[in-house]
Backbone bond lengths (Angstrom), bond angles and torsions (degrees), N, CA, C in turn:
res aa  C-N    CA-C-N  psi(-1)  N-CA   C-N-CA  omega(-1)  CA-C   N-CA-C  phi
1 X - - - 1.465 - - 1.524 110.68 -
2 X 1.544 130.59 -51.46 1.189 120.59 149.41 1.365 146.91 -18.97
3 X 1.511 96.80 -52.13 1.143 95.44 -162.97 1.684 107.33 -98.79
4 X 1.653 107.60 -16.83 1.588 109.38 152.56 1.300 121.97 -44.38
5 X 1.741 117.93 -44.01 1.146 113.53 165.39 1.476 145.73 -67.34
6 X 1.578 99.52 -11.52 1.591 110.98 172.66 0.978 109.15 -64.28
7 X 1.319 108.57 -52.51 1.595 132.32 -158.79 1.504 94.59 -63.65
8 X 1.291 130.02 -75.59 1.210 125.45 -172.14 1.561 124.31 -47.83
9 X 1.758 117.95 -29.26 1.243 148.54 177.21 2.365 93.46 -64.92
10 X 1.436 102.21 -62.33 1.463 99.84 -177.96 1.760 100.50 -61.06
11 X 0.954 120.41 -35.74 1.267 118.45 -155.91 1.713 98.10 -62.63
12 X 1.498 105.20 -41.68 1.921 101.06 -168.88 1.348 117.65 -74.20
13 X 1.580 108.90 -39.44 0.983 125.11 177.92 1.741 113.79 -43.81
14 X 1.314 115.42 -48.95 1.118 141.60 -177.30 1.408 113.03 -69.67
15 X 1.308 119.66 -40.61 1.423 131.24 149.13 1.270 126.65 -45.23
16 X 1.487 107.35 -59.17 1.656 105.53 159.50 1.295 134.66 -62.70
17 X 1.274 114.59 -33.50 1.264 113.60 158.14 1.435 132.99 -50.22
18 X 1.310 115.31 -26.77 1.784 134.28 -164.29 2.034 82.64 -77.68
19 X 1.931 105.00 -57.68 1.194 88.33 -160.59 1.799 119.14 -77.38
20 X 1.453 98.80 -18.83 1.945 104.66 161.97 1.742 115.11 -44.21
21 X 1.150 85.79 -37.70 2.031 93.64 -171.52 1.826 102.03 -76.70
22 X 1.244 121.89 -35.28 1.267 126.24 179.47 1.460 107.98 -68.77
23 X 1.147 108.06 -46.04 2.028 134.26 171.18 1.093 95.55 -23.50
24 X 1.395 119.74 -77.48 1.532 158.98 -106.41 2.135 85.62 -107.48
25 X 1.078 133.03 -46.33 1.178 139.34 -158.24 1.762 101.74 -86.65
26 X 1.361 107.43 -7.63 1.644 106.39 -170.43 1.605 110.65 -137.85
27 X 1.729 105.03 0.58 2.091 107.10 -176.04 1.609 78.89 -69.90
28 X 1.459 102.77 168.19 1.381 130.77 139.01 1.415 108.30 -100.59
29 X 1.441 131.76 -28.21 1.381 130.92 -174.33 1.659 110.07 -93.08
30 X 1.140 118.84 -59.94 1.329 129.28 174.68 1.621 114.04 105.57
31 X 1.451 87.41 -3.25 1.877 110.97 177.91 1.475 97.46 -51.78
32 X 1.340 126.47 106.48 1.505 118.70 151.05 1.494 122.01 -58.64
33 X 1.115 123.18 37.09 1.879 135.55 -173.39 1.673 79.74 -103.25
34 X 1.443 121.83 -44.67 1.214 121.43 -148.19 1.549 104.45 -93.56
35 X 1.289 113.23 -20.51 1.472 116.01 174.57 2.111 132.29 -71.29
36 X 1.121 105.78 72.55 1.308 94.99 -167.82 1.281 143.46 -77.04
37 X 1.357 94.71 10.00 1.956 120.25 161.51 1.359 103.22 -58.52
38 X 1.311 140.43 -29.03 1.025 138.85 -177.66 1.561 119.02 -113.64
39 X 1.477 118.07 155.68 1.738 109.80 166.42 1.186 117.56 -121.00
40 X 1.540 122.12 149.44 1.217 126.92 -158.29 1.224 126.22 -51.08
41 X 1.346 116.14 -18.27 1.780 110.13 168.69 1.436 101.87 -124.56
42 X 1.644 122.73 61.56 1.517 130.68 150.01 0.972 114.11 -52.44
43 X 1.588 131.63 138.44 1.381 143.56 172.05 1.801 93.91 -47.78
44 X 1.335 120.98 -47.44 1.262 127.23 -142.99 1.725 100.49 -96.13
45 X 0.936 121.77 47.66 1.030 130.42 -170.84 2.207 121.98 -120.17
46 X 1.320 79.84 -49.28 1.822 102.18 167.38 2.009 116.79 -60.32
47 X 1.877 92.60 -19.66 1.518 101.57 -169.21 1.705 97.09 -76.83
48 X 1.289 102.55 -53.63 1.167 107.45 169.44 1.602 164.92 -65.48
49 X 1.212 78.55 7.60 1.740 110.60 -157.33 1.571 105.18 -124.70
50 X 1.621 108.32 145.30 1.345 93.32 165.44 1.586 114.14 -122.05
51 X 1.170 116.36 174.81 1.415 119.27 166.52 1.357 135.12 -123.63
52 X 1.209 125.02 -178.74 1.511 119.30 -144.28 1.575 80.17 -83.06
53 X 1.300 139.56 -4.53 1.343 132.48 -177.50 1.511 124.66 -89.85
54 X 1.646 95.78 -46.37 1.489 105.51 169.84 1.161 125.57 -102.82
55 X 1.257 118.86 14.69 1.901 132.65 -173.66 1.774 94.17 -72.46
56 X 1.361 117.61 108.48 1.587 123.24 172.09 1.614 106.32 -80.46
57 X 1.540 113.68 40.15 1.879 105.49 169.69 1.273 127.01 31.33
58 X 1.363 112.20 -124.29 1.587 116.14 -170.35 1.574 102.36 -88.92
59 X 1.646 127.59 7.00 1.147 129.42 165.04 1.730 117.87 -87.73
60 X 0.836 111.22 14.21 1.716 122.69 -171.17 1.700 95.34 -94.88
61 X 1.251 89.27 138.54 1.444 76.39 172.56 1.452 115.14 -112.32
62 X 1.439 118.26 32.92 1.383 118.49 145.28 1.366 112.45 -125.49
63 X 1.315 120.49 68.07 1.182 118.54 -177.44 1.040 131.78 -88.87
64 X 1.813 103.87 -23.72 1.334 108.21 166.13 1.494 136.61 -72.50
65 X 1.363 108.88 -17.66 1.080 139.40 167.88 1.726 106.08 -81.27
66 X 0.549 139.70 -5.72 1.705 141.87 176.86 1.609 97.87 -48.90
67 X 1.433 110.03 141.65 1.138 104.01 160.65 1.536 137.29 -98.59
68 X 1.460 101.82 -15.94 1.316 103.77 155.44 1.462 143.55 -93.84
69 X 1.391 99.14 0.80 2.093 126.42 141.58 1.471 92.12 -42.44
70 X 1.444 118.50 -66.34 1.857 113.17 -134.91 1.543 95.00 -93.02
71 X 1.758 108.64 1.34 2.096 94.93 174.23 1.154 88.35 -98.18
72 X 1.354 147.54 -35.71 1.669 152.86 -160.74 1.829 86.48 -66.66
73 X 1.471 114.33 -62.03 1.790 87.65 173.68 1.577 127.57 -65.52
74 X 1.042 96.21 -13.95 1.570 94.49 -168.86 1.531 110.89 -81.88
75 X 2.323 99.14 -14.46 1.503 81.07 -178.09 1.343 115.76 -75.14
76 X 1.810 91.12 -45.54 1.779 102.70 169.34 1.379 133.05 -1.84
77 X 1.585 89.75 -46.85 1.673 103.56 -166.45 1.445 112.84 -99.23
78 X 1.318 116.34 -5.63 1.259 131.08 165.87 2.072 121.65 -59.32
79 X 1.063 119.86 134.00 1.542 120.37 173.99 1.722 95.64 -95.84
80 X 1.224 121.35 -33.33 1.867 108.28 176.23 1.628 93.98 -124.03
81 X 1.422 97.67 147.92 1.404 105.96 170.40 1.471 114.59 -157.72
82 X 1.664 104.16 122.15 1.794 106.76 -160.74 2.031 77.45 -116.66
83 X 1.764 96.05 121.69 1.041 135.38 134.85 1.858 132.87 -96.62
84 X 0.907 115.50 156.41 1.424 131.70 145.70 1.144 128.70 -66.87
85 X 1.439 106.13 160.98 1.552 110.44 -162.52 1.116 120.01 -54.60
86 X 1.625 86.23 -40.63 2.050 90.15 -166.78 1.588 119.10 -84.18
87 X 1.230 105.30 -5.23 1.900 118.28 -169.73 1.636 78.21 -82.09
88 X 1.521 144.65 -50.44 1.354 150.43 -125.30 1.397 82.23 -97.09
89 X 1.629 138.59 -64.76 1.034 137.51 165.96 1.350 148.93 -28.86
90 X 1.695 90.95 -43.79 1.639 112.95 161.33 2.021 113.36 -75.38
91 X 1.307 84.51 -49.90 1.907 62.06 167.15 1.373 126.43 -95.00
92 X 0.747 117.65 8.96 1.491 118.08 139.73 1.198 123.89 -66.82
93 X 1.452 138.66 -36.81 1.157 147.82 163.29 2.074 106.70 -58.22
94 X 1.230 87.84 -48.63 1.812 93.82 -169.01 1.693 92.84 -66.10
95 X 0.831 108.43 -41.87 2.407 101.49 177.28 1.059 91.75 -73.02
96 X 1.156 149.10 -42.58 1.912 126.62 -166.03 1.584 100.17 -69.22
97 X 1.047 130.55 -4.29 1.746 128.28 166.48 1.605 121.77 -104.68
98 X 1.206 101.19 -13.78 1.650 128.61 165.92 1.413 104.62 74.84
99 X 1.469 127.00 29.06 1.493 131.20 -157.40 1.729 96.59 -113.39
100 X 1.504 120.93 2.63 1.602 128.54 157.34 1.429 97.86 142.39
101 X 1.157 99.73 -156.29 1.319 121.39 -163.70 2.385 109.53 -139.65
102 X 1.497 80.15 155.54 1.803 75.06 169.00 1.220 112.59 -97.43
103 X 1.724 93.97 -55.44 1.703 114.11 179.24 1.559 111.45 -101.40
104 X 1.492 106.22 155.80 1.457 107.96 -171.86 1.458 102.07 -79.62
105 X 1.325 103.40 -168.32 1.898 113.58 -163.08 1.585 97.25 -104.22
106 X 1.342 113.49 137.66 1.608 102.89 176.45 1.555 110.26 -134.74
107 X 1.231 145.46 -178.98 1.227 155.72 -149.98 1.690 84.91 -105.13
108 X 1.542 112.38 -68.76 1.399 118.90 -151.68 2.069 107.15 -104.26
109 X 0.845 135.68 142.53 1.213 138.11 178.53 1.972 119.45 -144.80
110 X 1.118 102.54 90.63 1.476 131.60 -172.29 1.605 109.13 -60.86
111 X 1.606 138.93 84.09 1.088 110.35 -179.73 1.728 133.81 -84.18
112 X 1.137 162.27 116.06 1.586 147.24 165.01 1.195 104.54 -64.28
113 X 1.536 107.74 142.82 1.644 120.24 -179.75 1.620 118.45 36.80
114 X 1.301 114.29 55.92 1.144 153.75 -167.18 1.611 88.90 -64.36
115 X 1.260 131.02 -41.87 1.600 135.92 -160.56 1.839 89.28 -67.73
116 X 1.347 131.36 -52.34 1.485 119.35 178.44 1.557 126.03 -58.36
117 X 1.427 117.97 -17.28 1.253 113.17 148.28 1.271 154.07 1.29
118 X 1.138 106.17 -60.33 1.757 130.22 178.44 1.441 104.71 -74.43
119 X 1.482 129.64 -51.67 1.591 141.96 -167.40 1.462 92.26 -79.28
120 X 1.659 123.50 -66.82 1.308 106.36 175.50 1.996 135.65 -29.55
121 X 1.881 83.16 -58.71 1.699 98.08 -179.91 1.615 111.89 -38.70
122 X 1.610 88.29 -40.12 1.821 97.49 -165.65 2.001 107.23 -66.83
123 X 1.353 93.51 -11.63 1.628 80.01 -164.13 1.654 104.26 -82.31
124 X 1.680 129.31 -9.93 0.870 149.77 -179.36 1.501 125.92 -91.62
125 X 1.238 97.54 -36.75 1.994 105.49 174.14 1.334 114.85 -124.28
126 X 1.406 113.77 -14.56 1.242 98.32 -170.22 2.402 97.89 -92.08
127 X 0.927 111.34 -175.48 1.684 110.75 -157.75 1.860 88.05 -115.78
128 X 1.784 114.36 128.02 1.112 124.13 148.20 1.104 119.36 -136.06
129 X 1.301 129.50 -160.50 1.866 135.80 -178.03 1.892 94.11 -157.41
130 X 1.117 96.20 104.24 1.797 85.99 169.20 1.765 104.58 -124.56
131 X 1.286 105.32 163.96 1.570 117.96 -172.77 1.306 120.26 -47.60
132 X 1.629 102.55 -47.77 1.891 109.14 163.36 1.065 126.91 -34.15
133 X 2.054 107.15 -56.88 1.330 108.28 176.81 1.392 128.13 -43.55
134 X 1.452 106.79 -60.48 1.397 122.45 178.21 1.419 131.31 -51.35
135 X 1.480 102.17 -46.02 1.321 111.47 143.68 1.719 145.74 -26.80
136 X 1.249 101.81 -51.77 1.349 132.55 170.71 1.722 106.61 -70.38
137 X 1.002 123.81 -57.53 1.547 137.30 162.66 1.622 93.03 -40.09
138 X 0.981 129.35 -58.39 1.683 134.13 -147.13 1.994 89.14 -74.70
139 X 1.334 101.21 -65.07 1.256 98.49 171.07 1.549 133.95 -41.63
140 X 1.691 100.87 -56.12 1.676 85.37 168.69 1.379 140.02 -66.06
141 X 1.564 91.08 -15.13 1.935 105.74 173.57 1.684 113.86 -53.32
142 X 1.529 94.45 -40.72 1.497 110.14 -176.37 1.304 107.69 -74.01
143 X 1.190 122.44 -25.00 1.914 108.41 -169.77 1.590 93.53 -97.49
144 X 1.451 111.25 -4.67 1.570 100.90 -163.62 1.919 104.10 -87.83
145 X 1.920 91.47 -29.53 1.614 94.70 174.94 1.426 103.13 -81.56
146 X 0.947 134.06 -36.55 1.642 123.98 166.54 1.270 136.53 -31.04
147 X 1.247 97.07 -53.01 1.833 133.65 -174.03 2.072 111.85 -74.67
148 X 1.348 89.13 -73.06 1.138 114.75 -180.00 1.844 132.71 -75.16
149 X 1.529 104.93 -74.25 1.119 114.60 -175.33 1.699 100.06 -113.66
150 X 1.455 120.69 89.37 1.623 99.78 164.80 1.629 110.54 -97.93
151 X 1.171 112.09 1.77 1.594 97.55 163.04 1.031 124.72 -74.08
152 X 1.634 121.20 2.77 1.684 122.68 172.41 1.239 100.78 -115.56
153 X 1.484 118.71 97.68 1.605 134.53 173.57 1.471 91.32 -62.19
154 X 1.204 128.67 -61.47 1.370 135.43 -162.12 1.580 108.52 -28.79
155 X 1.344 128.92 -44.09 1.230 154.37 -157.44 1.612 92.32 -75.88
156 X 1.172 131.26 -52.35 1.560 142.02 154.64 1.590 111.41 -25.61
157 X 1.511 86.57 -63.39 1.738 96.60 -155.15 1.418 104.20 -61.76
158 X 1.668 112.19 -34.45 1.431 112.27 -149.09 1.384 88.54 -89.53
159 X 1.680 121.84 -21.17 1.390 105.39 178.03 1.441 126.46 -70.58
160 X 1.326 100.81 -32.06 1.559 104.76 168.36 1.278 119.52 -80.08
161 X 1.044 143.21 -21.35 0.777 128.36 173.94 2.232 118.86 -83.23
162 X 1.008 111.49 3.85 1.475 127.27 -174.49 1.523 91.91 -92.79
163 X 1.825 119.29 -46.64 1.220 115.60 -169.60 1.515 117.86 -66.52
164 X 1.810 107.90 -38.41 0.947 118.25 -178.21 1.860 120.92 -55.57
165 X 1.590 102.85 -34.26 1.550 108.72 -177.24 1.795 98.38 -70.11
166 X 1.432 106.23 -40.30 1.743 109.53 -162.75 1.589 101.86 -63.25
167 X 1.170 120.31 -35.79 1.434 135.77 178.35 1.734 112.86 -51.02
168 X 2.007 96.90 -78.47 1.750 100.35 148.63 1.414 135.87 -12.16
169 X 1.536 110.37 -60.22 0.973 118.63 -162.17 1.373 121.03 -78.04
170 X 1.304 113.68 -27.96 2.009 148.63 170.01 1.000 95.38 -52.25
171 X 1.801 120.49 -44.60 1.500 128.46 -169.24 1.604 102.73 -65.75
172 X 1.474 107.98 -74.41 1.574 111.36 -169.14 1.405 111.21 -48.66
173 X 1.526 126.58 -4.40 1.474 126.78 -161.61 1.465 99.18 -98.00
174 X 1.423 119.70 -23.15 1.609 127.35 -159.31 1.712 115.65 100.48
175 X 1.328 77.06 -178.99 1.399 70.39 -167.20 1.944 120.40 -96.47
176 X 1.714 99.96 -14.56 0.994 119.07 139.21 1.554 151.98 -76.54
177 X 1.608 97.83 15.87 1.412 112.40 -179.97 1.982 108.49 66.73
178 X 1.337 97.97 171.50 1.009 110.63 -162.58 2.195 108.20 -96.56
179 X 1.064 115.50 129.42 1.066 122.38 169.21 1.498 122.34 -134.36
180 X 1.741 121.93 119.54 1.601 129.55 -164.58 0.894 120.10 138.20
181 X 1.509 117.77 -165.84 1.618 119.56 -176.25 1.802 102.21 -73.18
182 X 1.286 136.04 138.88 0.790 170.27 68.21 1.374 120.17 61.13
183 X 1.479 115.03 -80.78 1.593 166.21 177.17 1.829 78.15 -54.84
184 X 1.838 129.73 -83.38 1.055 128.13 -147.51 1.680 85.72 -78.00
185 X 1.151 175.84 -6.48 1.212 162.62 -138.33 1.311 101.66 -129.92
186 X 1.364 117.69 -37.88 1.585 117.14 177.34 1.677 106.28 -77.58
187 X 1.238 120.60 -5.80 1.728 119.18 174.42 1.637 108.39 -74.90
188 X 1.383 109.37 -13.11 1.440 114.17 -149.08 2.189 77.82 -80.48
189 X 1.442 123.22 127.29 1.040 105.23 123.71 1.327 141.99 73.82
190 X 1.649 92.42 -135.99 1.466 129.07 168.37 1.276 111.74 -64.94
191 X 1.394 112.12 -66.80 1.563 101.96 170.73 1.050 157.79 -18.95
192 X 1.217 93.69 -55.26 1.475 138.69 153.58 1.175 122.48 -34.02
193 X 1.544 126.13 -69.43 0.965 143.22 144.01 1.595 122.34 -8.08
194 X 1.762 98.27 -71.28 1.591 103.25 -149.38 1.958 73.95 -81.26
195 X 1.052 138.58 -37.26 1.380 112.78 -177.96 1.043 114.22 -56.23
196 X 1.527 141.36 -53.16 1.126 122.20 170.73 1.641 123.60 -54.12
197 X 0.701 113.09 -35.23 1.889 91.80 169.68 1.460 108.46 -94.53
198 X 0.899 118.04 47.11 1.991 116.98 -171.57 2.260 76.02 -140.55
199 X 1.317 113.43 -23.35 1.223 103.04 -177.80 1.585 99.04 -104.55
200 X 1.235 120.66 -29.49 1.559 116.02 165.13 1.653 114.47 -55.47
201 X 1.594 107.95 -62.03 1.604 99.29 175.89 1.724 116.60 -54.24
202 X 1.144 116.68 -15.59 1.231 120.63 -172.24 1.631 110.26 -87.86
203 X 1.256 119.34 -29.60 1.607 129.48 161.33 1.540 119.25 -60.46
204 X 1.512 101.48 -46.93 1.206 109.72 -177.21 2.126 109.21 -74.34
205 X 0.553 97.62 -38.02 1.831 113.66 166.96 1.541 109.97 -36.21
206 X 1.720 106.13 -54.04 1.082 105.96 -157.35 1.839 99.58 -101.39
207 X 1.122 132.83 -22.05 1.520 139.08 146.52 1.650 104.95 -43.02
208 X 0.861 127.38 -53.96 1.599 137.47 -166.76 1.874 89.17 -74.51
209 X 1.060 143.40 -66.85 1.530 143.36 176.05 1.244 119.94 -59.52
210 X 1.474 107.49 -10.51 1.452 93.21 -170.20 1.653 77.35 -96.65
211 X 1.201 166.29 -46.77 1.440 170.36 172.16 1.605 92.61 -23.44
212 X 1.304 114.73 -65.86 1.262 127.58 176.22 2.014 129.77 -50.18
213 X 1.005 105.32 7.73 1.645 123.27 -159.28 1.581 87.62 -85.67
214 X 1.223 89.25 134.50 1.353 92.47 179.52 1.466 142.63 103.54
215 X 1.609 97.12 -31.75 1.781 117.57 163.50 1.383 127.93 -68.11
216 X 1.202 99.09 -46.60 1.358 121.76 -164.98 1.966 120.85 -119.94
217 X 1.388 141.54 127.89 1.150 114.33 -165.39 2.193 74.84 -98.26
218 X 0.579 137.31 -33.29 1.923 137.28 165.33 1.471 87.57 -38.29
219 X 1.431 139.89 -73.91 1.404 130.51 -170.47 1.450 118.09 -63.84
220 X 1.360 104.76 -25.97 1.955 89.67 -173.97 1.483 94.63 -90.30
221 X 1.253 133.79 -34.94 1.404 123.40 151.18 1.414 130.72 -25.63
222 X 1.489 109.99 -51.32 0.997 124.80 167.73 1.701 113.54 -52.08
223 X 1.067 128.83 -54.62 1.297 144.00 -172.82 1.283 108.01 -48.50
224 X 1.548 100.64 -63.03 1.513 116.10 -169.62 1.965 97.90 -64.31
225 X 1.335 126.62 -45.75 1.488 110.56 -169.12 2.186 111.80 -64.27
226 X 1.622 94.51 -17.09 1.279 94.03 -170.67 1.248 100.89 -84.59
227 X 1.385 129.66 -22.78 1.817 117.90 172.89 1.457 93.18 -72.09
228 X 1.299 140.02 -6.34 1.253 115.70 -168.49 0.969 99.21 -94.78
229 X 1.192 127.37 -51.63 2.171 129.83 164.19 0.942 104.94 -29.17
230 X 1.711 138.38 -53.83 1.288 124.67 -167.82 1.577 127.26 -81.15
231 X 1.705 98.96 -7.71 1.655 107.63 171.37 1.440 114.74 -107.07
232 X 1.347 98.20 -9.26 2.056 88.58 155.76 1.330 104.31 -101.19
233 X 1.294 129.87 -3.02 1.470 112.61 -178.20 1.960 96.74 -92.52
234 X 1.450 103.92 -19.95 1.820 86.45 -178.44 1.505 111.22 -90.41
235 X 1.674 109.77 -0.51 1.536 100.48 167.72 1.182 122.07 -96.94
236 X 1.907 127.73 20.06 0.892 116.07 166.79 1.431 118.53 -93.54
């Protein structure tokens, strides 16, 4: 019965994918809003997509073709331009490192529902570590020893084993995650615990990548997002 269900589970996935690739040959936008072979929280969606973590820039080798390269010119060239909160947030975030911009610079800036503001801003400057992230890290470690370096099993081990603590740790939090002080939650215990080895696998991660420097621009990426886990995770 399981494994009927994998099978049938690979089978759609794989289906959707056939019609994403057909999608993909006829957008002018490339907006998956516009793609309706698919629904907005498809498994098959993360395969395809990149993020502000694993996006390899002017190292991609379809970069010119990017589709969010060719709206970043198009905003440029724009005199009005209605974004969302969080696109407005993120480039603002991308100029505070001085490494570009998304949206261009304007005189006047109009906000709607202006009251989400504050929670948004925070998701951009202010410092967290959540399970996704890490997750995502765990994953590219794995396609990077796949791809790149498979003579370093190590790169495997340490990835699974980082996922396995981040996983743990989701556990001891509930199943609704954790909401409160911080300070009183780390007294608990258990907690306690799975952070410390969720910060051990996380040491060992980044010893194991830093060996790896140099193979892969997915691995030194990799490297660099895992010192960043470990310096928002020591300022909490």
């Amino acid at each position: 019965m399981v494994e009927s269900h994998t099978t049938e589970t690979q089978t759609d996935l794989l289906s959707q994918l056939v019609k994403v690739r057909t999608w993909s040959s006829e957008t002018k936008s490339g907006d998956l809003g516009e793609c309706d072979a698919i629904a907005e929280d498809s498994p098959i969606i993360p395969t395809i997509t990149s993020t502000n973590d694993n996006c390899l820039g002017k190292e991609c080798p379809s970069y010119e073709d990017c589709f969010v390269l060719k709206a970043r010119r198009r905003a440029l060239d724009s005199d009005v331009v209605v974004v969302n909160h969080h696109l407005f947030m993120a480039d603002l975030a991308i100029k505070e490192t001085g490494f570009g911009e998304l949206i261009p610079e304007a005189d006047v800036f109009i906000f709607d529902e202006a009251h989400q503001i504050p929670d948004i801003a925070s998701q951009y400057f202010g410092q967290s570590v959540s399970s996704r992230q890490i997750q995502d890290l765990c994953k590219d470690i794995e396609i990077g020893y796949r791809t790149e370096a498979r003579d370093m099993r190590q790169l495997q081990k340490a990835g699974e084993r980082l996922s396995q603590a981040a996983m743990d740790m989701r556990i001891v939090l509930g199943d609704t995650g954790f909401r409160g002080n911080w300070r009183d939650a780390i007294a608990s215990p258990s907690i306690k615990r799975e952070m410390e080895r969720l910060t051990d696998a996380l040491e060992f991660v980044i010893d194991v990548l830093k060996l790896a420097l140099g193979r892969s621009q997915l691995l030194d990426t990799a490297f660099e997002r895992a010192n960043l886990v470990k310096q928002n995770r020591a300022s909490q």
